[in-house]
C-alpha positions as CSV (number, residue, x, y, z in Angstrom):
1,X,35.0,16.3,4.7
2,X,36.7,15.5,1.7
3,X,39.6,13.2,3.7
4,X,36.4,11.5,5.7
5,X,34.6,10.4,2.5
6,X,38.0,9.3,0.7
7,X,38.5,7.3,4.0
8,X,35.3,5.5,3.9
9,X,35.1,5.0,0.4
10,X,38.2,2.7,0.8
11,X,36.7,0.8,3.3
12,X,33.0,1.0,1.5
13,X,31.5,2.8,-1.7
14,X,29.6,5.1,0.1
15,X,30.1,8.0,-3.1
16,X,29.6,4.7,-5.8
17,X,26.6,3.7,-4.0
18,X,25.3,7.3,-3.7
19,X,25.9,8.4,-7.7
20,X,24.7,4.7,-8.8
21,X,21.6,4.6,-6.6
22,X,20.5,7.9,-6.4
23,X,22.0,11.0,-7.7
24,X,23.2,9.5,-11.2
25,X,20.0,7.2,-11.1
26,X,19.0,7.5,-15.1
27,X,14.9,8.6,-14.6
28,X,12.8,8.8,-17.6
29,X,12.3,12.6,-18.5
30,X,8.6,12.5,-18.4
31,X,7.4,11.8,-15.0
32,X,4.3,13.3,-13.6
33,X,3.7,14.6,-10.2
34,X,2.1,11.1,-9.6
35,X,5.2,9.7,-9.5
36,X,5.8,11.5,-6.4
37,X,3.6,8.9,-4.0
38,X,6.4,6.7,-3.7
39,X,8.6,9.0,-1.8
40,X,6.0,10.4,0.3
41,X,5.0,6.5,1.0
42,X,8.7,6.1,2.4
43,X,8.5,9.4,4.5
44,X,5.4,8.7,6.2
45,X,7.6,5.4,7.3
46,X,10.1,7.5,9.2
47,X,7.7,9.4,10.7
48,X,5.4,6.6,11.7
49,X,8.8,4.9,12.9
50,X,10.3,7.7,14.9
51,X,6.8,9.0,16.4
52,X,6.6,4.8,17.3
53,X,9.8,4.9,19.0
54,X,8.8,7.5,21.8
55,X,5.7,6.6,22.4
56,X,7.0,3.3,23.5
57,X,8.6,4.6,25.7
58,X,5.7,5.5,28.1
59,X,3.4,3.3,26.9
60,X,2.3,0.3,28.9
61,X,1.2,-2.5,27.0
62,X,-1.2,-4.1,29.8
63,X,-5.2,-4.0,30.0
64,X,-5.1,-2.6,33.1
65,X,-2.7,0.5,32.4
66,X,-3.0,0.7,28.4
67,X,-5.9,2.9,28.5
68,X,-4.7,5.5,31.1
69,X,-0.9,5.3,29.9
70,X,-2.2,6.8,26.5
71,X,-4.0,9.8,28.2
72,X,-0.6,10.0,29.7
73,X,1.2,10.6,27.1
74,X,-1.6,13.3,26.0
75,X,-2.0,14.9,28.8
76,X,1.8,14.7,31.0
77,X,4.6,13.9,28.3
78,X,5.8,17.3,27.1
79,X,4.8,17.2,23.9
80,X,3.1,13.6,24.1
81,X,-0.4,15.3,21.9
82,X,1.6,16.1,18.9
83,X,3.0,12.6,18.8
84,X,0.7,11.1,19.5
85,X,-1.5,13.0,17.0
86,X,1.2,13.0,14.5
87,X,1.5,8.4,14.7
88,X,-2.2,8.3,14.7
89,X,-2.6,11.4,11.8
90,X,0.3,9.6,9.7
91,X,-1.4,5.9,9.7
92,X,-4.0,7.6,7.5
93,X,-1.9,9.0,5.5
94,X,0.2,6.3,4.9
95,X,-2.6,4.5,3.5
96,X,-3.9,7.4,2.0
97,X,-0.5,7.9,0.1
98,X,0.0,4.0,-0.3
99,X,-3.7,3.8,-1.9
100,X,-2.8,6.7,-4.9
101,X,0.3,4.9,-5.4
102,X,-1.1,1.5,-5.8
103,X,-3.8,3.9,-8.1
104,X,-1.3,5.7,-10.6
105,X,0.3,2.4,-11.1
106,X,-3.1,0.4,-12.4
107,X,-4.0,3.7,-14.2
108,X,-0.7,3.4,-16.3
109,X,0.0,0.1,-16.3
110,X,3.1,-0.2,-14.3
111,X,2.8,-3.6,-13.3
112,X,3.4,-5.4,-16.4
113,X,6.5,-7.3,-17.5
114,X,8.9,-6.6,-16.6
115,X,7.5,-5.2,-13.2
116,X,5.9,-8.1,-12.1
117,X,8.2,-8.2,-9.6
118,X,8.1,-5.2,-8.2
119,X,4.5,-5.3,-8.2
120,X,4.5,-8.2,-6.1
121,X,7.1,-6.6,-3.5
122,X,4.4,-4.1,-3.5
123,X,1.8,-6.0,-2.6
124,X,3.4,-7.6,0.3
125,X,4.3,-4.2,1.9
126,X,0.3,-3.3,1.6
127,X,-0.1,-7.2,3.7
128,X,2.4,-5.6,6.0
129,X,1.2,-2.5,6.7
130,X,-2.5,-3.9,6.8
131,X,-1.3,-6.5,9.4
132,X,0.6,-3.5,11.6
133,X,-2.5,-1.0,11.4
134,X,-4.6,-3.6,12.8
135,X,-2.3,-4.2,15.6
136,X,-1.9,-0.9,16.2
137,X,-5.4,-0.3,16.7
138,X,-5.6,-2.2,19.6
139,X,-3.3,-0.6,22.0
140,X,-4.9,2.5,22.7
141,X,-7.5,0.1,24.8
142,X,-10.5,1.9,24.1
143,X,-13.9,0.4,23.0
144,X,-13.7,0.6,19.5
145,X,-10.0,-0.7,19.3
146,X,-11.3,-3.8,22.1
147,X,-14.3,-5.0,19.9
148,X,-12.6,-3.8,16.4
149,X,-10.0,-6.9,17.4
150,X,-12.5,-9.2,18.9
151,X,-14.3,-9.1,15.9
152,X,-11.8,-9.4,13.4
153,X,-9.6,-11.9,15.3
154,X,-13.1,-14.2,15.8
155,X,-13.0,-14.1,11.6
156,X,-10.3,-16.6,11.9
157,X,-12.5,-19.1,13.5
158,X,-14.1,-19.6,10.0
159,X,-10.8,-21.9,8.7
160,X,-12.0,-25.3,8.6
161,X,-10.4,-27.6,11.2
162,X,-8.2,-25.1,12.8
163,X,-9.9,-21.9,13.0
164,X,-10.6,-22.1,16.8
165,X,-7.3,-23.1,17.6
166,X,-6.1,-20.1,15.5
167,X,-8.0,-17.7,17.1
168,X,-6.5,-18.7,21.1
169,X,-3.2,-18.6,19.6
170,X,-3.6,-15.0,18.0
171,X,-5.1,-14.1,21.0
172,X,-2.7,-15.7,23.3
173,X,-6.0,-16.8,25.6
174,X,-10.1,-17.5,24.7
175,X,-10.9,-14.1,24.7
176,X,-9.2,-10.6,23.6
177,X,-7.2,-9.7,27.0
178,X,-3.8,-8.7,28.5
179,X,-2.0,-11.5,26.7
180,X,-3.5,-10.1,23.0
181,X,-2.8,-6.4,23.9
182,X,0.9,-7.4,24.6
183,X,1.8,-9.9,21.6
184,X,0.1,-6.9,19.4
185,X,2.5,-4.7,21.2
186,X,5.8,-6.6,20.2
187,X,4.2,-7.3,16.9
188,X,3.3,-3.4,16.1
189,X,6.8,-2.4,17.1
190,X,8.3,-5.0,15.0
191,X,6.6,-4.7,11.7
192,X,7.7,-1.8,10.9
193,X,11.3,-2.7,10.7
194,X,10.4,-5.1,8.3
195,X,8.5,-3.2,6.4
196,X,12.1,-1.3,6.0
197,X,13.6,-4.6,4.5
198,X,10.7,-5.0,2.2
199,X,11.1,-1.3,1.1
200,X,15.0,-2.1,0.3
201,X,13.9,-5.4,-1.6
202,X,10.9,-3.2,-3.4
203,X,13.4,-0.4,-4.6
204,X,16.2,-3.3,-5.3
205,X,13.3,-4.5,-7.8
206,X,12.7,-0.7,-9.0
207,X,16.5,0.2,-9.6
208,X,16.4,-3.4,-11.5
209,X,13.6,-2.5,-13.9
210,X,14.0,1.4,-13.8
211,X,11.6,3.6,-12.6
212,X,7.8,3.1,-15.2
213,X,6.8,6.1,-16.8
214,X,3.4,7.6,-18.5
215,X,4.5,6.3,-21.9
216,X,4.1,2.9,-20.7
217,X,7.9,1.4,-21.8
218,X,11.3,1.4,-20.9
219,X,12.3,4.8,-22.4
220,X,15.9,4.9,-23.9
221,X,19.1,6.1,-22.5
222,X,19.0,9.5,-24.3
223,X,15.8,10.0,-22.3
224,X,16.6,9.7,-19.2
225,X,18.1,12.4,-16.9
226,X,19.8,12.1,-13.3
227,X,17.2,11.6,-10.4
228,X,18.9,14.4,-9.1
229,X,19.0,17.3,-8.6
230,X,15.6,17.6,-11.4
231,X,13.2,14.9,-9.3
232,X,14.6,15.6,-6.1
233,X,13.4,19.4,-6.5
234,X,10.4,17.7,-7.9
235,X,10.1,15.4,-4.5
236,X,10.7,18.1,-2.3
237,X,7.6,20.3,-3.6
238,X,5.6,17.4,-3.4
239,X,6.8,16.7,0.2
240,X,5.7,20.8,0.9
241,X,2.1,20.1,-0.3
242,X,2.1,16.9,1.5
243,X,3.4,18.4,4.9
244,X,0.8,21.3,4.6
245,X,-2.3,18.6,4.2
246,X,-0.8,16.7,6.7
247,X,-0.3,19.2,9.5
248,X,-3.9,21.3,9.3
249,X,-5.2,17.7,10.4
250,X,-2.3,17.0,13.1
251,X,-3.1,20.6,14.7
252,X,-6.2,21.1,14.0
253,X,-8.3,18.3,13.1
254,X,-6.5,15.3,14.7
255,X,-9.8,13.1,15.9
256,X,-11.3,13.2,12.5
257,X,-10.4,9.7,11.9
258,X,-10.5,8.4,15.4
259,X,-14.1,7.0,16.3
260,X,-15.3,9.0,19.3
261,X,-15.6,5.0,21.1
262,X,-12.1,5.1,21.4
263,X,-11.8,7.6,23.9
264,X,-14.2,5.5,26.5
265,X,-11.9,2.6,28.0
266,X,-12.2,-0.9,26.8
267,X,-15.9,-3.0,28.3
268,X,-15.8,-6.5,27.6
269,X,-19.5,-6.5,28.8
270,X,-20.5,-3.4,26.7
271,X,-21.0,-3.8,23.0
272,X,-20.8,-0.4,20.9
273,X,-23.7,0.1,19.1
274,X,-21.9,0.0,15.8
275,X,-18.7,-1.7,15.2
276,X,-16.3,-0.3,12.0
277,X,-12.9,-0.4,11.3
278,X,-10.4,2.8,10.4
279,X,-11.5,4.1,7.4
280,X,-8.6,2.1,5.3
281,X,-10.3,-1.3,5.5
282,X,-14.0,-0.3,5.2
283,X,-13.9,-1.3,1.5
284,X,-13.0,-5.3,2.7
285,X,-15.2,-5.1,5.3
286,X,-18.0,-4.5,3.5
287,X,-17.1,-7.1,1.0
288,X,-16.9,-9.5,4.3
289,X,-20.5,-8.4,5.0
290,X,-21.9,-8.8,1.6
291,X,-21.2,-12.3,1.9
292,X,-23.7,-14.6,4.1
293,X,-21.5,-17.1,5.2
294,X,-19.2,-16.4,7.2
295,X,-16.4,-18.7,5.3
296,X,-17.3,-17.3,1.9
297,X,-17.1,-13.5,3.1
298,X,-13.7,-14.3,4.9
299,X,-12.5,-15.7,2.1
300,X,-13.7,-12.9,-0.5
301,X,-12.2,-10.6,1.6
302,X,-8.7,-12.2,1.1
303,X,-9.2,-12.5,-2.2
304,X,-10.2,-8.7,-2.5
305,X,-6.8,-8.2,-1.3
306,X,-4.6,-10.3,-3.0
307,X,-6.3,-10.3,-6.5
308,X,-4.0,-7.1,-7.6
309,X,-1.1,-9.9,-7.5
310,X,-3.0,-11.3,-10.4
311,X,-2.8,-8.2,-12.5
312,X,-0.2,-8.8,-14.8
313,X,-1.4,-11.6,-16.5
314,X,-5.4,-10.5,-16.2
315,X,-4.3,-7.4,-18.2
316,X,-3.5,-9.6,-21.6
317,X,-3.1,-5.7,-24.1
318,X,0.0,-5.4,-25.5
319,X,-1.2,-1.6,-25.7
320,X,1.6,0.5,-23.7
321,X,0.5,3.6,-21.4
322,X,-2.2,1.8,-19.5
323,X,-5.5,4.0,-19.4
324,X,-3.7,6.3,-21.5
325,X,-4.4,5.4,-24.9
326,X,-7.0,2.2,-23.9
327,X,-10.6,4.4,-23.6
328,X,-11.8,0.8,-21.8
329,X,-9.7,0.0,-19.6
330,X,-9.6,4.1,-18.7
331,X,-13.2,3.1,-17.9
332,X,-13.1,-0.2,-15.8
333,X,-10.6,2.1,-13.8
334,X,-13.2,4.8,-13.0
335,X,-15.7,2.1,-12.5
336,X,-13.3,0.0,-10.2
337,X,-12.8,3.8,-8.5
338,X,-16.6,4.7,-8.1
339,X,-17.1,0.9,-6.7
340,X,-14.3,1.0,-4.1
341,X,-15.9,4.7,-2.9
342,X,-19.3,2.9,-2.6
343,X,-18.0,-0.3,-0.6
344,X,-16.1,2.3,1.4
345,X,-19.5,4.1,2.3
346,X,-21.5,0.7,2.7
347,X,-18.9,-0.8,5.8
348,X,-18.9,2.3,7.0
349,X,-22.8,2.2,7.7
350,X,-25.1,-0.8,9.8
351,X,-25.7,-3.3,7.2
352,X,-29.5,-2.5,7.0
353,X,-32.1,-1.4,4.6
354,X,-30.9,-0.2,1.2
355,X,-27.5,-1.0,2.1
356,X,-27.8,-4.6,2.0
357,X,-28.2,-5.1,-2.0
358,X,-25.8,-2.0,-2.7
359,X,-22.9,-3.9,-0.9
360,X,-23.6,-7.2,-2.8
361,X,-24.1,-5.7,-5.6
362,X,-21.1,-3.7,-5.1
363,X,-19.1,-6.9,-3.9
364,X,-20.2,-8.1,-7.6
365,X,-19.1,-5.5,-9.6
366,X,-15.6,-5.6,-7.7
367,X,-15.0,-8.8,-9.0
368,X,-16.5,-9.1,-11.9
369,X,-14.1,-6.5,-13.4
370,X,-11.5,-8.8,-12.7
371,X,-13.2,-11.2,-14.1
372,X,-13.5,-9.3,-17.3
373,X,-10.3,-7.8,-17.7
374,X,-8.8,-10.7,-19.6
375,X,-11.3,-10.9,-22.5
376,X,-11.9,-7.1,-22.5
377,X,-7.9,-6.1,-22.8
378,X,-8.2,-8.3,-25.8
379,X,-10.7,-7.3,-27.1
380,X,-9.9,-3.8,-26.6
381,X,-6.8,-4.3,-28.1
382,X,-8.2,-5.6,-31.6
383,X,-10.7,-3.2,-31.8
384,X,-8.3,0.1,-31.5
385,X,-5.6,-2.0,-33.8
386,X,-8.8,-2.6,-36.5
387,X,-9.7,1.2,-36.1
388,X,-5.9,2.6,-36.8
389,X,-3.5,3.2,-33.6
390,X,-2.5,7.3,-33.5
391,X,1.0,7.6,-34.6
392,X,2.1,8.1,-31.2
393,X,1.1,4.7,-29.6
394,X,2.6,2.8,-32.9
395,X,6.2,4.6,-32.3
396,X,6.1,3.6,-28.3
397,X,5.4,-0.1,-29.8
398,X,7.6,0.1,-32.1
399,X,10.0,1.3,-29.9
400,X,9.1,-1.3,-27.1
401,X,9.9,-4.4,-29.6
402,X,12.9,-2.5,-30.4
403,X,14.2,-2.5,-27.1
404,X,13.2,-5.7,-26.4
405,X,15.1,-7.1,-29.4
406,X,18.1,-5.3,-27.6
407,X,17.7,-6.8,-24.4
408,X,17.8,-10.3,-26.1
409,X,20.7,-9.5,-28.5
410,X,22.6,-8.1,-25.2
411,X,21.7,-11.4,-23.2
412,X,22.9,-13.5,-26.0
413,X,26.1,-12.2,-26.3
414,X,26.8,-12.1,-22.7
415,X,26.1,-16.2,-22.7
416,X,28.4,-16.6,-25.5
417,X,31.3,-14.3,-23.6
418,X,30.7,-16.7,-20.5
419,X,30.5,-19.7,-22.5
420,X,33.8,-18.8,-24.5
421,X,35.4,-17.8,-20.7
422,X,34.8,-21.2,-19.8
């Protein structure tokens, strides 16, 4: 073994590349099972990606055969149920796992500078895997899946000037049909390979910054250890739990999150009484809904999703740890929670009776603690600086402009060597 690694390593740093990036990878001492979401995020990939794989292969991505090639695979294909359960049972927990991570990182703060970055590469995985779930939930052909993408794909015709064009070209025809189910097909299959490259950009960024921490700054050299083998251990108990959650609903729960429409085939001339996404978008759609024109809700939708990019300049506290050691932004964060929860419940639901003015108002509150963020991080900032920061919080700040004086002082001098080199 030892011979077959020395050969490689003079043809490529496989052992360089393994101690830089990931055994020797300096990780800030103090991480917190929460930490753990990222890795689990990247698991659920392979096994979304592997499960994918064979179930292409006896699929058949045409109206006419969709339908009864899935009951194929469930009832014929040794083994088909448990992958088949296992793709559908992983797509909720990918966003399930996705959602915590995106949810430990506003609760401490990880996006600021100088994460921006690798908050952003973040956020265009979540566009990614939004954009794959929603193809994927066509293919099964079944009546929720048929009208789910008639409806959303018919959102499109809201864009001024082009929408109508852009629905018949997402569609590939005028109406949701063999031509949709099989550009959905080559675009499900696809996405996930580059959600692969995005992953390798979004860790690129990580290994860049270094991994965040509770503390809220770049902790020192002295406190850092190797990623393995202390957070490997760490990962792999965290994997355990995961796998044990994850399995009960595989074997013995697996239609829990598939609508019960979805095993009657696709009726272009039946209409399910009630039409709602996978749980994972129910939060957007009822923001969609709380809007009466059609343009605005499409559009506040969007924005719902792409408002997180915005993060690291709303948040204006130069307060490290996030909700930590800031009691109102700890709030917001439990209100932004509760509201999310209550949208959630609200697209889930007809939009009737009580509901109505709950979503709205619920639409309203999302928003509006964007909106507020700004003047209340300042704000919050001078009133814990007027009332005494603990000890603790002045030393990480202290601590924070110390390093950052570093930073500079080391980017100085490496212009000057490359100025003198010139």
């Amino acid at each position: 073994m030892k011979k077959v690694v020395s050969w490689i390593d003079q043809r490529f740093p496989l052992t360089a590349f393994v101690k830089h990036e990931l055994t020797e990878y300096p990780t800030p001492r103090n991480l917190s099972y929460w930490w753990n979401f990222g890795s689990l995020a990247g698991v659920v990939l392979v096994i979304q990606i592997i499960t994918g794989i064979f179930l292409a292969m006896h699929y058949k991505a045409d109206a006419g055969m969709a339908f009864d090639s899935v009951e194929h695979i469930m009832r014929n294909v040794n083994y088909g149920w448990l992958i088949r359960f296992m793709h559908s049972t992983g797509a909720t927990a990918f966003f399930a796992v996705i959602f915590i991570h995106m949810a430990r990182t506003l609760y401490y703060g990880s996006y600021r500078a100088p994460r921006e970055l690798m908050w952003w590469t973040g956020q265009m995985l979540l566009l990614l895997l939004m954009a794959t779930a929603f193809m994927g939930y066509l293919l099964p052909w079944g009546q929720m899946s048929y009208w789910g993408a008639q409806v959303i794909t018919s959102l499109f015709g809201a864009v001024p000037f082009l929408g109508d064009e852009l629905v018949t070209w997402l569609r590939g025809d005028f109406t949701v049909g063999d031509a949709t189910l099989t550009r959905f097909f080559a675009l499900h299959y696809l996405l996930p390979f580059i959600i692969v490259g995005a992953v390798l950009i979004h860790l690129v960024a990580l290994h860049q910054v270094r991994s965040s921490n509770p503390s809220g700054i770049s902790l020192a050299d002295k406190d850092n250890i190797p990623f393995h083998p202390y957070f490997t251990v760490k990962d792999l108990f965290g994997l355990c739990v995961f796998l044990v959650v994850y399995s009960y609903f595989v074997f013995y729960n697996p239609n829990l999150f598939i609508e019960a429409d979805n095993y009657i085939p696709a009726n272009p001339l039946q209409t399910p009484t009630h039409i709602v996404p996978e749980w994972y978008f129910l939060p957007f759609y009822a923001i969609l809904r709380a809007v009466p024109d059609l343009l605005g809700g499409v559009i506040a939708m969007a924005i719902s999703v792409m408002i997180f990019a915005a993060m690291p300049y709303l948040d204006r506290s130069k307060i490290p740890g996030g909700a930590r050691y800031r009691p109102f932004y700890r709030i917001m964060f439990y209100v932004f929670v509760f509201i999310v929860i209550v949208l959630g419940y609200v697209g889930a639901n007809p939009p009737e009776g009580y509901l109505v003015p709950i979503g709205q108002i619920a639409t309203f509150l999302y928003f509006g603690l964007f909106v507020l963020l700004p003047f209340g991080s300042k704000w919050e900032e001078k009133w814990l600086r007027e009332r005494g920061l603990p000890a603790e919080v002045e030393n990480l700040i202290l601590e924070e402009e110390k390093q950052k004086r570093e930073r500079e002082h080391k980017k100085e001098m490496r212009i000057k060597g490359s100025s003198n080199n010139d």
